[in-house]
N, C-alpha and C positions, 0 to 999 in steps of 0.2 A: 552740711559740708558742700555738697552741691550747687545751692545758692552761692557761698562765699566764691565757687568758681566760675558761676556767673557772670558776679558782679567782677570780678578779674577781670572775663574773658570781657565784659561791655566795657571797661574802663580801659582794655589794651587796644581795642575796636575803638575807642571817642581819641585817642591820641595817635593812633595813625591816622584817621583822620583828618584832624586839625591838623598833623603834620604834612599830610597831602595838600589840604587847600593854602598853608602857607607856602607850600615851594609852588603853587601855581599863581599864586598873589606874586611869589616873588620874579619869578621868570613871565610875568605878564608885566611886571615894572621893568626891567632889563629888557624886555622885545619893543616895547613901549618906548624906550630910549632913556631911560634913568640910569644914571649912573651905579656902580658900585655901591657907591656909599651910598646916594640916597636910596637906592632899593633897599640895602641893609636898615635906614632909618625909618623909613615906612614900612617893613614889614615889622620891625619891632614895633612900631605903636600899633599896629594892626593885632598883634597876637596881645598886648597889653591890654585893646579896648576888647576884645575876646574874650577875654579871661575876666576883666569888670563885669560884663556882662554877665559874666557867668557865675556873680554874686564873687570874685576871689579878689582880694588886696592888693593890686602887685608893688606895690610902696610898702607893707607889711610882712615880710619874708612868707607870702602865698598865705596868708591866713584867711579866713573868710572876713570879710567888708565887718565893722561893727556900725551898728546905725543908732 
């Protein structure tokens, strides 16, 4: 039981994360001088190649990659 709240607590811990460095990717595109929309379209390829990385499909409704 314990474990299983662990692995909660590290997997609530790895998405604020991720969700920190995306709004600082994104307000670093916005200070930088990008527009609205292109910040919004780079930071979604930026959380997509994230997530690739990170073995998951995002063309596959988040399933993991099949190789």
């Amino acid at each position: 039981m314990k474990n299983d709240k662990d692995h909660l607590k590290n997997l609530i811990n790895a998405i604020g994360t991720i969700a920190e460095m995306t709004l600082i990717f994104y307000h670093t595109l916005k200070t930088s001088g990008a527009t609205n929309e292109e910040a919004i379209k780079l930071t979604e390829a930026y959380i997509e190649a994230f997530l690739r990385v990170c073995g998951l499909d995002t063309q596959n409704n988040g399933s993991e990659k099949s190789e």
